[in-house]
N, C-alpha and C positions, 0 to 999 in steps of 0.2 A: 598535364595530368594523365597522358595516356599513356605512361609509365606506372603508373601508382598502381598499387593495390586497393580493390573496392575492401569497403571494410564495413560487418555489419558489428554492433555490442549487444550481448545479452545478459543483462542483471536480472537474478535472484533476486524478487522481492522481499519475501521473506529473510534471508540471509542479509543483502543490504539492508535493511531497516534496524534488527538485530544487532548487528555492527555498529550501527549510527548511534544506535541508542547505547551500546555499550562504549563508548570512545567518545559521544558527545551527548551525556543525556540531560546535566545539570547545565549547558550552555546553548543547548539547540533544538530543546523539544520535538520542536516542525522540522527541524533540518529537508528532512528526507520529501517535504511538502514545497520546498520554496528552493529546491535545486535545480540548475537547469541541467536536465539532464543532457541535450543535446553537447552542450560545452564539456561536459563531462566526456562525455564520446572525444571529442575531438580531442582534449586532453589526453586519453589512451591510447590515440592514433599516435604512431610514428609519421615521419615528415613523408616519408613515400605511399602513406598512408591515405586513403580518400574516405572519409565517412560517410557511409551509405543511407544508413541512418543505427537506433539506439532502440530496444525492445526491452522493456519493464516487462517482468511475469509475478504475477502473486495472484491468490486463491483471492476469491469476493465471500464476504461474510455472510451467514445468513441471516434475513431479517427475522425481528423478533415480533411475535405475533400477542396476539394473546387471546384465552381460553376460559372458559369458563368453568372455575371447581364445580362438578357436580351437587357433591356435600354442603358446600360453603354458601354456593353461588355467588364467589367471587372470582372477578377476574384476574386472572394468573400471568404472567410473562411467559412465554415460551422461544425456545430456540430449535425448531424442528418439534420434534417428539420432547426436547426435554424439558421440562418446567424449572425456571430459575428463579434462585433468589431475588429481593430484592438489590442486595449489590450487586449480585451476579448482571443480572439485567443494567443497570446504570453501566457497567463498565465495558460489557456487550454492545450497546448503543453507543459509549465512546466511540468503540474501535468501528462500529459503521459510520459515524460521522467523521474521524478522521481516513477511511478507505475513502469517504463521498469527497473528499477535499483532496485527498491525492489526485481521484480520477479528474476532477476538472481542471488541477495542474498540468495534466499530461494533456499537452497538446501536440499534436504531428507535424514534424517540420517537412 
């Protein structure tokens, strides 16, 4: 192999995930959660190819807090500054609990 070209891969989270969901969204929900990304790498390699290794990039969500209405004194859902709905919130907390389940897929080879 000391011919080969070292080779690093760097996916768009965002953009792969978008993709997956648009090409496999009624067959593969998780797709993007239960791939191995390292084989994937190696798959884009060519034979004179060495895979170095594969770098996932996506934004981490912010957690949702919550607050107290002054007026109401009831407890509000917040995402930063902005106060969410009730779905808003349920659908909010999806996409942290699917980012938490990505991250513990990704493991470093």
């Amino acid at each position: 192999m000391s011919n080969s070209r070292r080779t690093m891969v760097f996916i768009d989270g965002s953009a792969f995930r978008d993709t997956l969901r648009k090409a496999y969204f009624d067959k593969f929900r998780r797709l993007e959660e239960t791939l191995d990304y390292h084989r994937l790498g190696q798959f884009l390699c060519s034979a004179d190819e060495q895979l170095i290794r594969v770098n996932y990039y996506t934004g981490e969500p912010v957690e949702i807090t919550e607050a107290v209405d002054e007026v109401t004194g009831k407890a509000k859902p917040m995402m930063g500054r902005i106060e969410l709905g009730d779905h808003e919130a349920h659908r909010t907390q999806r996409v942290l609990d699917s980012h938490r389940r990505l991250v513990r897929h990704m493991v470093p080879f």
